[in-house]
Each structure stands twice: as structure tokens, then as C-alpha cells.
C-alpha positions as CSV (number, residue, x, y, z in Angstrom):
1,X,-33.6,84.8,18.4
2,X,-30.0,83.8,19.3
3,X,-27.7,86.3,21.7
4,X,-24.1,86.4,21.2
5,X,-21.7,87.9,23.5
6,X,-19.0,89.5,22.1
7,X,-15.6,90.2,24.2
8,X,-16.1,93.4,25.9
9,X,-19.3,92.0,27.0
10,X,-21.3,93.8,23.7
11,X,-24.3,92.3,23.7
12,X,-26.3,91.2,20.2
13,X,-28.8,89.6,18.6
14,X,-29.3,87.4,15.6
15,X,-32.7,86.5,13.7
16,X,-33.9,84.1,10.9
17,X,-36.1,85.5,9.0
18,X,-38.7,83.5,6.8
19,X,-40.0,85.2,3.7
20,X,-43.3,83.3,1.5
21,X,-44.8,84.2,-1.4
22,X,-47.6,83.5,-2.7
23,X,-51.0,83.6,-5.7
24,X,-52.9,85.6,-4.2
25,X,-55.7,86.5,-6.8
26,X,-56.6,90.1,-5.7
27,X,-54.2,92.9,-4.5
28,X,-56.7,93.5,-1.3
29,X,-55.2,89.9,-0.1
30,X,-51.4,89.5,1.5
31,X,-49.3,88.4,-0.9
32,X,-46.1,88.3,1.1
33,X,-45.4,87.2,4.3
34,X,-42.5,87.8,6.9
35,X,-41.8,85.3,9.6
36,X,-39.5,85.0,12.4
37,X,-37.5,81.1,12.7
38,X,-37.0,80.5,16.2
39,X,-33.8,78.3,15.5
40,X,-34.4,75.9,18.8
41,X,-38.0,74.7,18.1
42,X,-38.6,75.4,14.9
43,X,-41.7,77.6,15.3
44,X,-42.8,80.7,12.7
45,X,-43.8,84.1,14.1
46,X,-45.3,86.3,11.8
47,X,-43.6,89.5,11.7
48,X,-45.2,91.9,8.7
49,X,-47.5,91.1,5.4
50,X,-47.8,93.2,2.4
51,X,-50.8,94.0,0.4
52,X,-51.5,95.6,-3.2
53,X,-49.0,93.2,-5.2
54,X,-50.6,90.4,-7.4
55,X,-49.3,87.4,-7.5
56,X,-45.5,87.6,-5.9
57,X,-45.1,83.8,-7.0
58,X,-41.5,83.2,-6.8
59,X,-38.9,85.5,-4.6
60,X,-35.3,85.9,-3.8
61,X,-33.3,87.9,-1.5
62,X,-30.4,90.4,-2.7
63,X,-27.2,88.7,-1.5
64,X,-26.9,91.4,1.6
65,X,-30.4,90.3,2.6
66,X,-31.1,94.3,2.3
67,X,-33.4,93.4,-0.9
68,X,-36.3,91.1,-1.4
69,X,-37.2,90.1,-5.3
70,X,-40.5,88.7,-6.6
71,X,-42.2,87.4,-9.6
72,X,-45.2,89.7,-10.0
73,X,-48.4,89.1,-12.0
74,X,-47.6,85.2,-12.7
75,X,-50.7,83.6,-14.1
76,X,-51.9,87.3,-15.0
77,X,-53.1,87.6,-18.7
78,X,-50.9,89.9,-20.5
79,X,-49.1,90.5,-17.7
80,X,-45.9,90.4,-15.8
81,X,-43.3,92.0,-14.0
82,X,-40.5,91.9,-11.2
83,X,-41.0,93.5,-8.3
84,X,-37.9,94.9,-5.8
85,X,-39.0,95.5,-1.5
86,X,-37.1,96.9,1.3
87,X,-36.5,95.1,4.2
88,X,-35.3,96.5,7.6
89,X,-34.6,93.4,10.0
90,X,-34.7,96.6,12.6
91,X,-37.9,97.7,12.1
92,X,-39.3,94.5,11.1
93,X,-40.9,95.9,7.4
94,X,-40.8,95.4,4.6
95,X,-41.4,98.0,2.0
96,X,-42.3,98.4,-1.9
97,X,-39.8,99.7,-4.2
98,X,-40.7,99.4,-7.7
99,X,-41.7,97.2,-10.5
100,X,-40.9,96.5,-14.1
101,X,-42.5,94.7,-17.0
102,X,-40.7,91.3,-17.9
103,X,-41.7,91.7,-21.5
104,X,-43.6,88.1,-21.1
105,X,-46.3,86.4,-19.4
106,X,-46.2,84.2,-15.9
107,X,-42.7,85.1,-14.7
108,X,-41.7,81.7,-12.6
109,X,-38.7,82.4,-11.3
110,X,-36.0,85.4,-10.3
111,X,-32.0,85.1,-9.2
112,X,-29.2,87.9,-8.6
113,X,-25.7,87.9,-9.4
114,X,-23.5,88.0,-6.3
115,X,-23.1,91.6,-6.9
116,X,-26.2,92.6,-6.1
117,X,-26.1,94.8,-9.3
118,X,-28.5,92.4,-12.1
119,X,-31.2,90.1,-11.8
120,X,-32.5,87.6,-14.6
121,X,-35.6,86.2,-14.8
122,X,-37.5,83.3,-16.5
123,X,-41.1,83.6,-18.3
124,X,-43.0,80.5,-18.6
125,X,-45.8,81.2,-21.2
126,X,-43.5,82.9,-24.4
127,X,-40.7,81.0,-23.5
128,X,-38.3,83.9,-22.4
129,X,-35.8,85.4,-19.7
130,X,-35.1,88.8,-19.0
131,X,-32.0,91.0,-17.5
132,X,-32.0,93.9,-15.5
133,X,-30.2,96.0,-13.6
134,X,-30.2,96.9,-10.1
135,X,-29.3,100.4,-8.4
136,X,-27.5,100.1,-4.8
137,X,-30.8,101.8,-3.2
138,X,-32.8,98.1,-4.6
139,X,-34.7,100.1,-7.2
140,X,-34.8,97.7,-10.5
141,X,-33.7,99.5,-13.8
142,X,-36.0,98.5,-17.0
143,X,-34.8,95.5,-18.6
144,X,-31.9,95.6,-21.0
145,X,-32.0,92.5,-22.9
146,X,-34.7,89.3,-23.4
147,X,-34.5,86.1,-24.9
148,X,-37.0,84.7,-26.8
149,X,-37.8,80.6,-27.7
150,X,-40.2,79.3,-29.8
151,X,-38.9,75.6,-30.2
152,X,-41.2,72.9,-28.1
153,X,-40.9,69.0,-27.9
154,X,-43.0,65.7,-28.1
155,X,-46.0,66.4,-25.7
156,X,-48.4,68.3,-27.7
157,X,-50.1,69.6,-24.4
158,X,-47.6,70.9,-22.6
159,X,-44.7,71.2,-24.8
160,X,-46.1,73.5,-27.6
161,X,-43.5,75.9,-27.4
162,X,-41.0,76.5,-25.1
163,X,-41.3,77.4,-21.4
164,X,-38.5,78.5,-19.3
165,X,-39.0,77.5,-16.0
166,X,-35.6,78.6,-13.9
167,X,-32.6,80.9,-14.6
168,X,-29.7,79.8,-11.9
169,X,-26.3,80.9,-12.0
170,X,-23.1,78.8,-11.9
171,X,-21.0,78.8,-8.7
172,X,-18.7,81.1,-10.4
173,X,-21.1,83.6,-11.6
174,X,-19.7,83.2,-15.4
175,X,-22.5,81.0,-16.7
176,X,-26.5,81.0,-16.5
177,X,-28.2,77.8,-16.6
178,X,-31.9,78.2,-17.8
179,X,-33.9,74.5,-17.9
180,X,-36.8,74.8,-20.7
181,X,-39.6,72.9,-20.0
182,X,-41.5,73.1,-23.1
183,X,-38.1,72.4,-25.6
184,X,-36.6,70.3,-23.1
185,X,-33.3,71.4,-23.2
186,X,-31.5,73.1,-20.4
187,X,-30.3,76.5,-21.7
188,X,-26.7,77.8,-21.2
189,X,-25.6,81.2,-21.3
190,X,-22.2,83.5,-20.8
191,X,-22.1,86.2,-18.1
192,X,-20.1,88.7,-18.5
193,X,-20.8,91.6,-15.5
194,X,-18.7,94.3,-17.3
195,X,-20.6,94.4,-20.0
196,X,-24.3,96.4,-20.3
197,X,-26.1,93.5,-21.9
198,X,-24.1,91.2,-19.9
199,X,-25.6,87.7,-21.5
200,X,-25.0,86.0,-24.4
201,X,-25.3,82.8,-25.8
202,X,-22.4,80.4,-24.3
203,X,-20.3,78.0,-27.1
204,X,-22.8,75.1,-26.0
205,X,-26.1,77.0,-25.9
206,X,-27.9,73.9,-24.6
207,X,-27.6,70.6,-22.9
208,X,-30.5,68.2,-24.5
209,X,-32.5,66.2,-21.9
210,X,-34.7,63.2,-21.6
211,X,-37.5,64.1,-24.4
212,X,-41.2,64.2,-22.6
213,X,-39.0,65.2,-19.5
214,X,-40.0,68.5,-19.2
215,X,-37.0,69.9,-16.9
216,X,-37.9,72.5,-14.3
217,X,-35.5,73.6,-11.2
218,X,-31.5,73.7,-11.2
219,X,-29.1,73.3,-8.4
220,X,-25.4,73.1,-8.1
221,X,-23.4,70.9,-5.7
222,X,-21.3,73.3,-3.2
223,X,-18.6,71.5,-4.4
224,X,-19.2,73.2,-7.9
225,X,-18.5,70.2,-10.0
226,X,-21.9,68.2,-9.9
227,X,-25.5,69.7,-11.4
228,X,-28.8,68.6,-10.8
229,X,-32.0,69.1,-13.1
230,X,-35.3,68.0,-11.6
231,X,-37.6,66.8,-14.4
232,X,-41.2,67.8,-13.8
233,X,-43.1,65.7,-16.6
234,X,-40.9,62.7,-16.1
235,X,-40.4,63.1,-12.6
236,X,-36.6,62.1,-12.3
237,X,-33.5,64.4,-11.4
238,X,-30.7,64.0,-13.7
239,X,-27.5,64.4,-12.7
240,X,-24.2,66.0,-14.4
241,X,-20.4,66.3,-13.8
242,X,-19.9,69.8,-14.4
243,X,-16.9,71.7,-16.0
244,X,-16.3,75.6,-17.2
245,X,-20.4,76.3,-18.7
246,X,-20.4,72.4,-19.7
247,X,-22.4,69.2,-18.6
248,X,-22.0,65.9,-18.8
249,X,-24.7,63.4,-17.9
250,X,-23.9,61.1,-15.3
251,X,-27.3,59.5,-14.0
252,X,-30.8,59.4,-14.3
253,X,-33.2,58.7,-11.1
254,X,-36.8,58.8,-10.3
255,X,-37.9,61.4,-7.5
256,X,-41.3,59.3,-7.1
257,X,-42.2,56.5,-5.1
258,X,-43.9,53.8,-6.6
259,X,-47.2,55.4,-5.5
260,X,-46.5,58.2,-7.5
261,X,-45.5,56.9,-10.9
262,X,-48.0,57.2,-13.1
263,X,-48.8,61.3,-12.0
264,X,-45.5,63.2,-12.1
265,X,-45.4,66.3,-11.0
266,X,-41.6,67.0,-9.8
267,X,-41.1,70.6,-8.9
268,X,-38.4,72.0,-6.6
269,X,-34.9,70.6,-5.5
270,X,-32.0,71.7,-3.4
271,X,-28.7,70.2,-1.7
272,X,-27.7,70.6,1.8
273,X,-25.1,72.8,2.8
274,X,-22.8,69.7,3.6
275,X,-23.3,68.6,0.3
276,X,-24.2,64.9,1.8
277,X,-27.6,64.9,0.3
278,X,-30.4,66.5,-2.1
279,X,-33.9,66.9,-1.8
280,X,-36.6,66.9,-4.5
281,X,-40.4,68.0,-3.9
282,X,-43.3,65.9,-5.5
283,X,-46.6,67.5,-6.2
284,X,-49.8,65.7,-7.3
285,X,-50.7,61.9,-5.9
286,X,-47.2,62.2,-3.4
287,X,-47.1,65.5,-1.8
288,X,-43.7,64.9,-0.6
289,X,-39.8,65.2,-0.4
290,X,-37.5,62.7,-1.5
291,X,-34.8,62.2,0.2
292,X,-31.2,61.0,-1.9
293,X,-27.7,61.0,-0.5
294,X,-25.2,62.2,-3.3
295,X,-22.0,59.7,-3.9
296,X,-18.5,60.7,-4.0
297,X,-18.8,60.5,-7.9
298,X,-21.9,62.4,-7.7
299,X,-25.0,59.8,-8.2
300,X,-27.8,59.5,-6.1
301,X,-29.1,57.1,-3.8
302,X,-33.1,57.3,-2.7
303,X,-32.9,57.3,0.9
304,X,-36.9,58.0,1.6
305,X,-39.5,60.4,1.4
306,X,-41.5,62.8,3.8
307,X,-44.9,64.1,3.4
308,X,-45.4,67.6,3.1
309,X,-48.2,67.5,5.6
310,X,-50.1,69.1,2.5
311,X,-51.1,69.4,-1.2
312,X,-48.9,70.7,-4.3
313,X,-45.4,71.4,-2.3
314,X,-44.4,74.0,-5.3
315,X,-41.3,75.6,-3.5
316,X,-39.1,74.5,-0.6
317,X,-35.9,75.4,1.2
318,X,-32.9,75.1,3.1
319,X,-31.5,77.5,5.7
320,X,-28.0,78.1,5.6
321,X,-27.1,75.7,8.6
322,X,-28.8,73.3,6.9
323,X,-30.6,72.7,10.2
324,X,-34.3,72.9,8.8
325,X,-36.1,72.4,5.7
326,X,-39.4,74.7,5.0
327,X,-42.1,73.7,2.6
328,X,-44.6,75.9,1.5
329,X,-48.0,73.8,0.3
330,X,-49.6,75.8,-2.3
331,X,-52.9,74.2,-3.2
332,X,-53.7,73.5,0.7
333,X,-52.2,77.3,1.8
334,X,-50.1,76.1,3.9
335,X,-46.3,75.8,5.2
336,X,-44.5,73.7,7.4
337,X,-40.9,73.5,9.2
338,X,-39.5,70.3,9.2
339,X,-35.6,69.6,11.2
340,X,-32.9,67.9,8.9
341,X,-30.9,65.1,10.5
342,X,-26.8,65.9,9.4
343,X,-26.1,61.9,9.5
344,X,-29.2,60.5,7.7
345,X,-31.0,62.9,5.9
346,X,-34.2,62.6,7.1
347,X,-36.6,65.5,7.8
348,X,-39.1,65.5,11.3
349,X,-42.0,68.1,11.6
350,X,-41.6,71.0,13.8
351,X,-43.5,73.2,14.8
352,X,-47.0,74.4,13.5
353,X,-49.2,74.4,10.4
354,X,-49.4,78.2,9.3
355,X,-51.9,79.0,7.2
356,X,-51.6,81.3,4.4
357,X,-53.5,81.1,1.1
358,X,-52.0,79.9,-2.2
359,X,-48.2,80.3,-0.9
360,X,-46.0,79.1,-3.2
361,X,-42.3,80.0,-3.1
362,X,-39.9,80.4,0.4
363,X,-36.4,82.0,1.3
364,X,-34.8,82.1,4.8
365,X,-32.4,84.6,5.9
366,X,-30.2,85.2,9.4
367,X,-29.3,89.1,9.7
């Protein structure tokens, strides 16, 4: 908890708060956790769980941080859905709003517009996203439009249809970026907010990747005019220049370590603040983060890797400062805060283990 005194000597107080998600099998089970980051040392205080939802896989906050969004009933047969929660930094709870059906199965991943008015979301198993709407109280309207794939790519196994795996907007709102694991393509899409079915098919609808590649997360450079796709069957992130819904490949780098190369399981990526370097979770034989410092023109540079401290690191993240990184461990059920050095990159444990079974996905917030 930092205090701030204000002139008038008005005295205030501000919190981090650290939300995780997790597969959590059976609705008696917390599926979502709320800790407090204590911003000097790094250590997790649990402040509220909540019960009775299955699965909350993947979550993101409302841009006022008034609104928490999950991925419901991922991994359910015939299910899934998108569920919206209160949360009142005040009182410390968090609160169930309501839930609506995606109109697929395993939903993997859920982002709002800056508005705070729609949310899209990505279904793995058919191959789809989904749009809704969003009333100011947080209560999600029933979807309004969906987007269906059926196209797959070279691996029989994995890549029998397509499988969208993130659904990320670009810095200026006007464009959706969707990466398709099974068709390998990364899926590009208009957004217009006026409109009621505000997506539509942009004039490139996709950017082709590596086939066999199997692309996954998405991440923009602050600067808005470098992309990054982290490849989870080919465990690389390829890099693009990026201009007005269009990219550009510029490079092509390995996330793995030589340890890891013959088991690629690539998952998450992100970029600091600063936009001095990006970080890029391995799953399977590595368990860790790799570390790259991003050039002037854009291209990476591997600058290391840090354990996890645990098995399948499926979701990580970056607090706004850019001050710590948090992992979340979702085969071993645990999560750990590690500190981010501004000059080199590299991340340092802090704090605890915390224990929480199957988490999978994390977002930090200061109110």
C-alpha cells in the first residue's frame, strides 16, 4: 500500500491489486483469486476468492478497473461463456454479475475496447470469436455477432481445423488482431464502435505465418508500429513493422533455449512499459521466460531466460510500472512475483510461492 500526500495535507491511499484465474474443475473450488501487491517487497496478500464459476481460464479488467472479465467453462464439453464481476477496491470484493454463452467451445481468451462498452472473445475448439456488448453497470449483453473458421494447416493433430487462440486490439482501437492456431494465419479485422455489429473483415483479412507454427498470443510495441506473435508449435516470436491494420514481417526468433528445442510449447508474451524489451513464457521441458531486448528497428535480441520456479507458465504479466513481472504456473498451481531490472531486463524472485490450484491467467491493477 503506497500513501500520498496531497497539498492541503489530504491524506490517501493507493493499492495493486492482483487478479488469477484459474481450471478449477468443480464450482465448490475458488476459481478466482484477489491479491494485494505490496509494491516494495513484492509479497501477495490474499484479499477475497470466489466460488460457483467453472473454469474462469483467462480474465481481463474493464479499462476503469471497475469490471473484471473471464473466460468461463474453457475445457467444458459443450460449453462456454464469458463471465462479467464487480469489484470494489473499497470493500475488497468482488462480486458476480452475469454470464453469456460464446456460441463455442473452450473460450481462451477475452479483451475490451477502451470504451468499456464491447468485449470480443476467442474460442479455441470451433475456431470462432464472439462480440458483445457491455452496459455501464458491467452487465454483458448477449452476443451480436460470431465468426466462424473451418480452414486448418499441416499438422494433422493439432491443426485440424482452425483454433483461435487471442483476439487483441490495435493501439488505436480500429483494428482486431486474432492469431489462429489451427490455420496458422493471424486474423485481421475492422472496428468500427459506431456501428452495432461493429466488426468486419479488414481489406487484408489475414497475415500468413510460418506453417506448423501454430501462432498463439499478440502484443503491440507502445510505440504502435512493431507487432509481435508468439508461435506456440514452433516456439519462435515473429516480429512485424506495423502500419494502418497491416503487417509486415521483419524477423523470426526462437523463444527456447537449446534445452528446449525439440518440445515447444510457447505460450504468453508481453513488452515492458519502456518498450526496451519483451518477454515470452515457455511451457513443457523449459518452464521459463525469455528474456529479448527489442532494437531500434524492432528485432529481437535473446538476452536470457528465468525459471518460472514451476511447471506450464500458461499466462504472465506486467504491472504498469513495469516494476514486477507475475507468473502464474498452471500445472504445479502456483504463482510467483519476480522484480524487473529497467537497464538489463532480467527478472529476480520476490517474494513467496502461493499456492492456488490450476491458475492459469493474471492481471494487475493500481486503484
Amino acid at each position: 500500500m503506497l500513501f500520498i500526500i496531497l497539498s492541503g495535507m489530504k491524506l490517501y491511499s493507493q493499492n495493486t491489486y492482483v487478479f488469477f484465474g484459474s481450471f478449477n474443475r468443480d464450482k465448490a473450488n475458488n476459481g478466482i483469486y484477489v491479491y494485494e501487491l505490496d509494491t516494495i517487497k513484492g509479497k501477495l496478500s490474499k484479499i477475497t476468492t470466489v466460488k460457483g464459476i467453472l473454469n474462469p481460464s483467462f480474465l481481463t479488467l474493464s479499462p476503469n478497473g471497475q469490471y473484471l472479465f473471464a473466460c468461463t467453462e474453457s475445457k467444458t464439453k459443450n460449453a462456454g461463456s464469458v463471465s462479467s464481476f464487480e469489484f470494489n477496491p473499497g470493500k475488497k470484493s468482488l462480486t458476480f454479475i452475469n454470464s453469456q454463452r460464446t456460441g463455442g467451445e473452450n473460450p481462451v481468451y477475452i479483451t475490451a475496447h477502451k470504451n468499456g462498452k464491447w468485449l470480443i472473445n476467442g474460442n479455441y475448439t470451433e475456431g470462432s470469436l464472439s462480440v458483445y456488448p457491455v452496459s455501464e453497470n458491467g452487465f454483458i449483453q448477449p452476443r451480436v455477432q460470431n465468426f466462424e473458421y473451418s480452414d486448418g494447416s499441416i499438422d494433422p493433430d493439432r491443426q485440424e481445423r482452425s483454433h483461435i487462440h487471442s483476439t487483441v486490439f490495435s493501439p488505436d482501437y480500429g483494428y482486431v488482431f486474432a492469431p489462429d492456431l489451427g490455420a496458422d494465419k493471424i486474423r485481421t479485422y475492422t472496428f468500427e464502435n459506431s456501428k452495432t455489429e461493429p466488426l468486419s473483415e479488414a481489406e487484408v483479412s489475414f497475415t500468413q505465418t510460418t506453417l506448423g507454427s501454430g501462432p498463439r498470443h499478440f502484443a503491440f510495441h507502445p510505440n504502435g508500429k512493431f507487432a509481435y506473435c508468439i508461435e506456440e508449435m514452433g516456439g519462435a516470436v515473429s516480429a512485424y513493422t506495423y502500419d494502418n491494420g497491416k503487417l509486415n514481417s521483419i524477423q523470426r526468433i526462437n523463444t527456447h533455449s537449446e534445452k528446449g528445442k525439440d518440445n515447444f510449447e510457447s505460450s504468453d508474451i508481453h513488452i515492458s512499459p519502456d518498450g526496451r524489451y519483451l518477454y515470452a513464457s515457455n511451457r513443457g521441458l523449459e518452464n521459463n521466460i525469455a528474456i529479448f531486448s527489442i532494437q531500434n528497428d524492432g528485432t529481437l535480441k535473446t538476452v536470457g531466460y528465468q525459471s518460472t520456479q514451476g511447471k506450464h507458465p500458461r499466462v504472465f504479466t506486467l504491472d504498469e510500472t513495469g516494476k514486477f513481472l507475475i507468473a502464474t504456473n498452471s500445472v504445479s498451481g502456483d504463482a510467483f512475483v519476480f522484480k524487473r531490472n529497467a537497464e538489463t531486463g532480467l527478472l529476480k524472485k520476490t517474494g513467496k510461492k502461493v499456492k492456488m490450484f490450476g491458475v492459469s491467467s493474471v492481471q494487475i491493477r493500481k486503484y
